[in-house]
Short mmCIF file of the C-alpha atoms (twelve columns), coordinates in Angstrom:
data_MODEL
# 
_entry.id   MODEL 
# 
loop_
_atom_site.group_PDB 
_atom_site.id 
_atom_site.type_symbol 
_atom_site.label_atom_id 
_atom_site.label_alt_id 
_atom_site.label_comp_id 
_atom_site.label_asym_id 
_atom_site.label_seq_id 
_atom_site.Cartn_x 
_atom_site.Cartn_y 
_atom_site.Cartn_z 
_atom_site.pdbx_PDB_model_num 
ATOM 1   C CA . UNK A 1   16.321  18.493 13.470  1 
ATOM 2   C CA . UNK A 2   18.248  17.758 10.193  1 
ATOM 3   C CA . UNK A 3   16.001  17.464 6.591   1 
ATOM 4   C CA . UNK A 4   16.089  13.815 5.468   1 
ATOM 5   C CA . UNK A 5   16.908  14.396 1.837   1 
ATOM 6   C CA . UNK A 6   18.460  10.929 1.055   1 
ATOM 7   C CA . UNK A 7   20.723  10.204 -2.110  1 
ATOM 8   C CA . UNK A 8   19.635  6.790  -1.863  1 
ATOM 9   C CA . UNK A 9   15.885  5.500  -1.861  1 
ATOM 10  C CA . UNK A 10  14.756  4.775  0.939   1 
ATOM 11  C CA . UNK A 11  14.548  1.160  3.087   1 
ATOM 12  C CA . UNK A 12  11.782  -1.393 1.738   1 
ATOM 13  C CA . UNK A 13  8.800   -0.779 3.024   1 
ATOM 14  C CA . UNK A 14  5.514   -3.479 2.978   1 
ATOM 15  C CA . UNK A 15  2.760   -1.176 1.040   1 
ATOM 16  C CA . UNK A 16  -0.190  -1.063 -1.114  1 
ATOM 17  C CA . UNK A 17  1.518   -0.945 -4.914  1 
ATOM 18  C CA . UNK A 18  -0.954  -0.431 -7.076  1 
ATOM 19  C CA . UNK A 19  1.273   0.404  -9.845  1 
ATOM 20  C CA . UNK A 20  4.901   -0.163 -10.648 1 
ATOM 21  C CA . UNK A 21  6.982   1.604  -13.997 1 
ATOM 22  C CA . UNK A 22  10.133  -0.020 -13.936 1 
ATOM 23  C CA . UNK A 23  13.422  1.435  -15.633 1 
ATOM 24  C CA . UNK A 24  12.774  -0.335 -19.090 1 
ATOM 25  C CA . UNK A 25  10.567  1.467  -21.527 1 
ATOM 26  C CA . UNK A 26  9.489   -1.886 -23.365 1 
ATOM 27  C CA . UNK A 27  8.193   -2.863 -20.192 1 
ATOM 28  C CA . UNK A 28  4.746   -4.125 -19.564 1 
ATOM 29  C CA . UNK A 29  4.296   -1.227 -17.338 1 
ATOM 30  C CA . UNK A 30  4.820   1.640  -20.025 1 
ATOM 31  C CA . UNK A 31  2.105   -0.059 -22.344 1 
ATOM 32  C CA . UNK A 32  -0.527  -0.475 -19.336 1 
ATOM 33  C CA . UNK A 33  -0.358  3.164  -18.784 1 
ATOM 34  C CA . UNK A 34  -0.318  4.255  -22.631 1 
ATOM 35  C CA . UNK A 35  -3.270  1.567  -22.984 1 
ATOM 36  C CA . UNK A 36  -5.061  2.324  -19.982 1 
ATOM 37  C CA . UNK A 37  -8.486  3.965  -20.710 1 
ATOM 38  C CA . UNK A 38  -8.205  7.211  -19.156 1 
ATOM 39  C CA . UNK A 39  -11.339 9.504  -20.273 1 
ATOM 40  C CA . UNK A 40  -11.891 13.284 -19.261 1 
ATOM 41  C CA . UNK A 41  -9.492  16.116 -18.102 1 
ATOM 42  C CA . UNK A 42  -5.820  15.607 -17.611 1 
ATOM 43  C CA . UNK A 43  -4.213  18.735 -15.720 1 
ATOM 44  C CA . UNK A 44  -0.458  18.844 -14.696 1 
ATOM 45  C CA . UNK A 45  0.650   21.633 -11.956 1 
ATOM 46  C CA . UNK A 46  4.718   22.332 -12.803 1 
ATOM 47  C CA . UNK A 47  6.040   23.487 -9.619  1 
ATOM 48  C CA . UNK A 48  8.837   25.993 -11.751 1 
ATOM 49  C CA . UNK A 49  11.114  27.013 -8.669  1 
ATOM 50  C CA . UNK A 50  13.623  24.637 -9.959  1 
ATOM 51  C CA . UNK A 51  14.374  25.439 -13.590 1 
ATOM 52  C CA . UNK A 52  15.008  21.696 -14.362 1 
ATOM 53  C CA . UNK A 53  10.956  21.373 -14.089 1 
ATOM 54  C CA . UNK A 54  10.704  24.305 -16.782 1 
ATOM 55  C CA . UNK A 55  13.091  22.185 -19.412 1 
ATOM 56  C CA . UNK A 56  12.618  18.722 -18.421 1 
ATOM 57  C CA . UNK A 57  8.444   18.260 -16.783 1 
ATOM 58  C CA . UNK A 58  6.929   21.521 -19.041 1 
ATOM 59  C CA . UNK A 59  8.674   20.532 -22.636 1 
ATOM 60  C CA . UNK A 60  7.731   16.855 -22.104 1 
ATOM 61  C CA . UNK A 61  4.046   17.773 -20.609 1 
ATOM 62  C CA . UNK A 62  2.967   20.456 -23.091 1 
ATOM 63  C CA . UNK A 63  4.135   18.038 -26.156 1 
ATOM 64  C CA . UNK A 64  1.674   15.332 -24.722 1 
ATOM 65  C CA . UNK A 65  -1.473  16.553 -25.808 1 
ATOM 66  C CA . UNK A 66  -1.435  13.428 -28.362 1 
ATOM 67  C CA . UNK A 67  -0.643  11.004 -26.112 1 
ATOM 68  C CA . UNK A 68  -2.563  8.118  -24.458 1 
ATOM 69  C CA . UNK A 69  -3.509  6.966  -21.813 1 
ATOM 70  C CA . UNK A 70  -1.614  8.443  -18.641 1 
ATOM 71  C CA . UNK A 71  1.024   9.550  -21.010 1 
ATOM 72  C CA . UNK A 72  -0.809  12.846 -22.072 1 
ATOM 73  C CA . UNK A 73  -1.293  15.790 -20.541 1 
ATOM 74  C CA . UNK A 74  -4.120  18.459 -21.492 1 
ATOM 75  C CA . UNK A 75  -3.494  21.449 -19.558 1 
ATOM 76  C CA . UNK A 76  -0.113  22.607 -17.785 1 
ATOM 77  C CA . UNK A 77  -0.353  25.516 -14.980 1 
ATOM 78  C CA . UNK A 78  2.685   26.696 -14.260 1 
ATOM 79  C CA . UNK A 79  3.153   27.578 -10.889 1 
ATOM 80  C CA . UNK A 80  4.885   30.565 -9.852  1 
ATOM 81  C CA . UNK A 81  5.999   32.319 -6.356  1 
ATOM 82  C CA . UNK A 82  3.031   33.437 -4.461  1 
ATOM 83  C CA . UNK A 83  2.615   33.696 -0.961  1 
ATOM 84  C CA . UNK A 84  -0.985  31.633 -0.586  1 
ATOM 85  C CA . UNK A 85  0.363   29.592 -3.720  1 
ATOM 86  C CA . UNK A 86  -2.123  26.762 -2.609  1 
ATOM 87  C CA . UNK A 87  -5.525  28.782 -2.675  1 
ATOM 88  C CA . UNK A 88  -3.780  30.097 -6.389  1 
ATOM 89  C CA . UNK A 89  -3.544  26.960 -7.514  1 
ATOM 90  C CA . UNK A 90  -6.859  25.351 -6.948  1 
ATOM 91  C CA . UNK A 91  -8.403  28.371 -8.209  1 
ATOM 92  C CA . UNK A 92  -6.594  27.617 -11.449 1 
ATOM 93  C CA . UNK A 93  -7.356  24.572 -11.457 1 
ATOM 94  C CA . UNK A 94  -11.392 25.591 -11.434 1 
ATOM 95  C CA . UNK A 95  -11.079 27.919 -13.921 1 
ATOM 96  C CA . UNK A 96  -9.822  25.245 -16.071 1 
ATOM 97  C CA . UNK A 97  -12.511 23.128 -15.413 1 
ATOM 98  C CA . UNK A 98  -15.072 25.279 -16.144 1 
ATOM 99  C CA . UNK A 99  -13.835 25.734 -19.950 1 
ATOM 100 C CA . UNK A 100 -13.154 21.947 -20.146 1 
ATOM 101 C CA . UNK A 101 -14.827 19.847 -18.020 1 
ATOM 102 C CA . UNK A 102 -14.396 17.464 -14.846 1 
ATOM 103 C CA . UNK A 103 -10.787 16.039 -14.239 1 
ATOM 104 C CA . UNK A 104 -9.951  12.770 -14.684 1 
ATOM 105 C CA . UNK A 105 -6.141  12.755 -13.520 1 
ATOM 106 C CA . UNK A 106 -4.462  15.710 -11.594 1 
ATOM 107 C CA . UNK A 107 -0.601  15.679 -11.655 1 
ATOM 108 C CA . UNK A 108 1.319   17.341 -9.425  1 
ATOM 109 C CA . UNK A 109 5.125   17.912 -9.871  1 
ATOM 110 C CA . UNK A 110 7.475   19.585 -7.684  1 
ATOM 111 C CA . UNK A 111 10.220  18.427 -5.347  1 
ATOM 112 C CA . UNK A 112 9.170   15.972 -2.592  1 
ATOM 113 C CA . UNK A 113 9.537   14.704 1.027   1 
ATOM 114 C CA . UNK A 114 8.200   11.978 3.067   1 
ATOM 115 C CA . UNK A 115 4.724   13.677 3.430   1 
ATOM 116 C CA . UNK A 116 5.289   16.681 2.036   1 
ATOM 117 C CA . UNK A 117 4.765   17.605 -2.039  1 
ATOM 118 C CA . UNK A 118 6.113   21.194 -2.886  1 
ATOM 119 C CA . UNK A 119 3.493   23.530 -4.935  1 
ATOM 120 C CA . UNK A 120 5.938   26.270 -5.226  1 
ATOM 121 C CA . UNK A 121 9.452   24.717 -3.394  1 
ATOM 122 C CA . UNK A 122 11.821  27.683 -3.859  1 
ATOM 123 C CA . UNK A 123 12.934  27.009 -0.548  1 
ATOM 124 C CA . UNK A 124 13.079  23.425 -0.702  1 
ATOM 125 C CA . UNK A 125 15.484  23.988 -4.215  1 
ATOM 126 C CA . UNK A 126 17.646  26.393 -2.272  1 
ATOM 127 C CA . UNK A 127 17.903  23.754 0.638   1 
ATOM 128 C CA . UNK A 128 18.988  21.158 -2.399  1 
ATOM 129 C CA . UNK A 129 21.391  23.147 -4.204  1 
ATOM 130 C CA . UNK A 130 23.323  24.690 -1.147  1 
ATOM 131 C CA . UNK A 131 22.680  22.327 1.519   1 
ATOM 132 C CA . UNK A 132 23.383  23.007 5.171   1 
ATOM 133 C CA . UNK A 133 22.441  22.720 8.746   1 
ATOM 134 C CA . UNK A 134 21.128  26.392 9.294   1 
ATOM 135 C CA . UNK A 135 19.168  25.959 5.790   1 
ATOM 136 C CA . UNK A 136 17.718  22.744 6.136   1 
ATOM 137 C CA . UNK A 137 16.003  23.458 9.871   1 
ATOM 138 C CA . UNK A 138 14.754  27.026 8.386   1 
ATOM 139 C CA . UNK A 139 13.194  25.327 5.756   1 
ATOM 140 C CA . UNK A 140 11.359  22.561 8.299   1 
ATOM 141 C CA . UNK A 141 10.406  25.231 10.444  1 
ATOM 142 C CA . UNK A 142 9.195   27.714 8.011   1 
ATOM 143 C CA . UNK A 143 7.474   25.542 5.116   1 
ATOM 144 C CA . UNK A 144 7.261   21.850 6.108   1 
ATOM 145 C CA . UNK A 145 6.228   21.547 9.119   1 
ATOM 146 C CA . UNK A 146 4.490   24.966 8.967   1 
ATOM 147 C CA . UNK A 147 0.907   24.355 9.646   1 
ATOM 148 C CA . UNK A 148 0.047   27.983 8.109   1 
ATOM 149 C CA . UNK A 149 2.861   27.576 4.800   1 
ATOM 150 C CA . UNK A 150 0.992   27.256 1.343   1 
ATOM 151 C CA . UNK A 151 4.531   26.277 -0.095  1 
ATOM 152 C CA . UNK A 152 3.490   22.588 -0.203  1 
ATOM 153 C CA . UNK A 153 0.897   20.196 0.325   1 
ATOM 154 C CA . UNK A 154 1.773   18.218 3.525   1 
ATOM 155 C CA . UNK A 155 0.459   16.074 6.607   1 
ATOM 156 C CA . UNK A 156 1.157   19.470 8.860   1 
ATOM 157 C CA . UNK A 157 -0.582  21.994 6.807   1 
ATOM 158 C CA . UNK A 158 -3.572  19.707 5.847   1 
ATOM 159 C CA . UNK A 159 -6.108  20.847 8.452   1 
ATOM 160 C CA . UNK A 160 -5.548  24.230 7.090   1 
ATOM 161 C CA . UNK A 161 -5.769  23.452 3.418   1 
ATOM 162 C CA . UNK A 162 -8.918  21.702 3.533   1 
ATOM 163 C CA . UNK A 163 -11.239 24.251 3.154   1 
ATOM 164 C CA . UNK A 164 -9.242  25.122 -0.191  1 
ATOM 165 C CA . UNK A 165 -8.734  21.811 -1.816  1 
ATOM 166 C CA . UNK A 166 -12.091 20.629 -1.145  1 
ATOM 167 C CA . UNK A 167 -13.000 23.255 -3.229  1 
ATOM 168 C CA . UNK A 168 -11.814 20.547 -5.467  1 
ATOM 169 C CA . UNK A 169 -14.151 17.770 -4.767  1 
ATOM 170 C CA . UNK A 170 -17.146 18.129 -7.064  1 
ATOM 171 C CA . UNK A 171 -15.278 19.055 -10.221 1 
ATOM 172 C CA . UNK A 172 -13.849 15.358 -10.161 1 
ATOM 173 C CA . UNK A 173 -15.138 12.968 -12.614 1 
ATOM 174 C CA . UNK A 174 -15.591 9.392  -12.763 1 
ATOM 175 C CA . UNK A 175 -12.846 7.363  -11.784 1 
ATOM 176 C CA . UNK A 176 -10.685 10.980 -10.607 1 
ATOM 177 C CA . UNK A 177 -7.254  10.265 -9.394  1 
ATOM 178 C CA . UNK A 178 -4.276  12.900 -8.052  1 
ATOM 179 C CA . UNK A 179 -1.197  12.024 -8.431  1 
ATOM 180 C CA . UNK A 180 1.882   13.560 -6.484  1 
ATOM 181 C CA . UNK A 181 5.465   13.342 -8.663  1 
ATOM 182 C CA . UNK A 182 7.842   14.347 -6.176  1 
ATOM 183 C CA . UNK A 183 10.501  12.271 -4.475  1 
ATOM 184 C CA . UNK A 184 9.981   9.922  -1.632  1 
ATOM 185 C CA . UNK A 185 6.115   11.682 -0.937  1 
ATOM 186 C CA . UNK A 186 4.989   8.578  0.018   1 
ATOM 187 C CA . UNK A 187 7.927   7.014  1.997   1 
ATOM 188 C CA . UNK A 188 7.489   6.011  5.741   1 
ATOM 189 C CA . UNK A 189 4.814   6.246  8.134   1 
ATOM 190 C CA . UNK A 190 4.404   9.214  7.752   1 
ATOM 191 C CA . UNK A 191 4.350   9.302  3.693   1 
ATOM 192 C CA . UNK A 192 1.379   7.188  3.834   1 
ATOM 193 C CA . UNK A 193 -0.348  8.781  6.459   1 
ATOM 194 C CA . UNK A 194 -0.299  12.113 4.371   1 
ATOM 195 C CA . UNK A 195 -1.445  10.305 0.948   1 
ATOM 196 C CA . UNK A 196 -4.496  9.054  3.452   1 
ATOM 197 C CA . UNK A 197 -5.820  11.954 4.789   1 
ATOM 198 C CA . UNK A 198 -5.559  13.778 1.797   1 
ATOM 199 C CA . UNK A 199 -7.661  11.027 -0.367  1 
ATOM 200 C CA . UNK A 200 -10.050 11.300 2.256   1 
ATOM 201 C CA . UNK A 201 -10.214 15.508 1.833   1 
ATOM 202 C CA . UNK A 202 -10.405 15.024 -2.016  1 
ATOM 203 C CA . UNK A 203 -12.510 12.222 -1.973  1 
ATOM 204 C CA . UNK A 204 -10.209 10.697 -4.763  1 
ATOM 205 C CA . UNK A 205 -7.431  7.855  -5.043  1 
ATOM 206 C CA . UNK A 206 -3.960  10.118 -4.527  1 
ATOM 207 C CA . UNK A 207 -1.043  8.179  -5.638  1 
ATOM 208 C CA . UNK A 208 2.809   8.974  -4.309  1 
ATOM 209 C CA . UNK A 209 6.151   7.356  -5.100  1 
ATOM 210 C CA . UNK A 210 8.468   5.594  -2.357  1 
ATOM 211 C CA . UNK A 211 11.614  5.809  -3.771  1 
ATOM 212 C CA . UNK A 212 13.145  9.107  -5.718  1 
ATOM 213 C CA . UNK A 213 12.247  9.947  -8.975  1 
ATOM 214 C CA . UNK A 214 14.720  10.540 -11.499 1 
ATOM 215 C CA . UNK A 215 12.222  11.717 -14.192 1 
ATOM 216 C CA . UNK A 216 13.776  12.884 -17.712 1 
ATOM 217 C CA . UNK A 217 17.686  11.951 -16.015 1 
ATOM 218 C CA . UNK A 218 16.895  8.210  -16.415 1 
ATOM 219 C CA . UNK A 219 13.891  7.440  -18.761 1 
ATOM 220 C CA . UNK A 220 13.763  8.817  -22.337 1 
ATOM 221 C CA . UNK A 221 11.130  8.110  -24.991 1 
ATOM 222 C CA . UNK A 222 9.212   9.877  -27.770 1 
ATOM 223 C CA . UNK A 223 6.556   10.937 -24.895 1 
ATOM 224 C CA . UNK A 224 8.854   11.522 -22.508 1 
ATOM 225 C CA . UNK A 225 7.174   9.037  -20.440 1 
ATOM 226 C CA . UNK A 226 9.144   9.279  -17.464 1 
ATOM 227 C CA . UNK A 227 7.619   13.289 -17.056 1 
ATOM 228 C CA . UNK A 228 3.897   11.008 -17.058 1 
ATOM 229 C CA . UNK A 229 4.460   8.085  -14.531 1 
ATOM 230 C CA . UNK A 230 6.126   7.592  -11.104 1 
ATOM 231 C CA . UNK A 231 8.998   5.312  -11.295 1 
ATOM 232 C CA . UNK A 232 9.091   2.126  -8.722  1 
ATOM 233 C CA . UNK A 233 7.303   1.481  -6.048  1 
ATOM 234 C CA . UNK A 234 4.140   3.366  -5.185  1 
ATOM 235 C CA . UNK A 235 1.759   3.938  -2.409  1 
ATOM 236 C CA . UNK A 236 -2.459  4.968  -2.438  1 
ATOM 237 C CA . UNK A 237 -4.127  6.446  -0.589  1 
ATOM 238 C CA . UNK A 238 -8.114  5.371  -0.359  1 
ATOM 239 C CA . UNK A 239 -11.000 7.916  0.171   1 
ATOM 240 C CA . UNK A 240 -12.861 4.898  1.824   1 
ATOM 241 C CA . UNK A 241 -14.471 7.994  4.422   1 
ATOM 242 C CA . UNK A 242 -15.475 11.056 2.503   1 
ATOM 243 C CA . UNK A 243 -18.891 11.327 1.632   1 
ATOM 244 C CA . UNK A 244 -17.150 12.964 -1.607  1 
ATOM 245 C CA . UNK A 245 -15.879 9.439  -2.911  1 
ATOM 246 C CA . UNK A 246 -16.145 9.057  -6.139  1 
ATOM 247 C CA . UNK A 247 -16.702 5.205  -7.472  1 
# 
């Protein structure tokens, strides 16, 4: 099976949009998010196996600790190769909230796939940047649809994440959302299918993009707002079923 990395967005699909940045930055959108009222914790995760996330998501990020609304960012972990990357992560993530309390938006950027996020996608960037048969169906078989890979967050490695990223679930605070940055996480069936299951392990909103996300390549500002917010349409997942739902 080829890897369905698409140069072009992909087809329309009838969602849930909860939220839509379009390409202008006088738009209505921008000012919603800079005016939204977000109190508590903002944390962004940097996936840094592509070096563009290092000069383009990090400089933006770490020079938004003045911003407002969504457009700020408190904390940046920078994620580096690690073979249970995942179980890394989260436990970053806690130590951070003890020193600064519960989190009210978790960002996580990295490369994407329909269902799939990368955490630390070295593999994924070497499938992008030298594209091919033989390296695309390695990569499926040995990170995305690996049910045991901590490379990424996706809909075949959930059941054995769980016990890890509910480790999560009482350290988020009123009104808690996670947001997923990559391209296309939340495209097709199975895009929204992932963003479901995992609300319902976090016990929070999660929030994906449809279509690709250009980031810093297409939307410039003084925050670098385009590093902040997806761009276009978006999907959410609802944690209508955990007993860890927060209101």
């Amino acid at each position: 099976m080829g890897i369905f990395i698409s140069k072009v967005p992909p087809r329309d699909l009838k969602t849930n949009i909860t939220f839509s940045v379009p390409d202008s930055l006088d738009s209505f959108g921008l000012r919603q998010c800079q005016e939204a009222e977000v109190t508590g914790l903002v944390v962004d995760v940097i996936d840094t196996a592509d070096p563009s996330f290092l000069t383009n998501e990090y400089a933006g990020l770490s020079s938004g600790s003045q911003g407002v609304g969504y457009c700020r960012s408190d904390v940046q972990l920078l994620v580096r190769e690690n073979p249970s990357v995942v179980t890394t992560v989260v436990s970053d993530i806690l130590e951070v909230v003890a020193k600064h309390g519960a989190i009210r938006l978790l960002r996580i950027h990295g490369h994407g796939l329909p269902g799939y996020q990368t955490v630390w996608g070295g593999a994924l960037h070497a499938v992008m940047t030298s594209p091919s048969q033989e390296t695309s169906d390695e990569f499926i078989y040995n990170n995305m649809e690996n049910p045991h890979s901590q490379t990424g967050i996706g809909n075949w490695n959930l059941a054995m994440l769980t016990g890890q990223l509910m480790r999560l679930c009482p350290h988020f605070g009123p009104k808690a959302e996670v947001w997923l940055m990559g391209c296309t996480v939340a495209a097709e069936p199975v895009g929204q299918q992932f963003i479901s299951r995992l609300s319902g392990i976090l016990g929070v909103p999660v929030v994906a993009a449809v279509p690709l996300q250009y980031g810093t390549d297409r939307l410039q500002s003084a925050l670098k707002a385009a590093n902040f917010l997806h761009e276009g349409e978006i999907r959410n997942g609802s944690p209508t079923l955990s007993p860890f739902a927060k209101n």
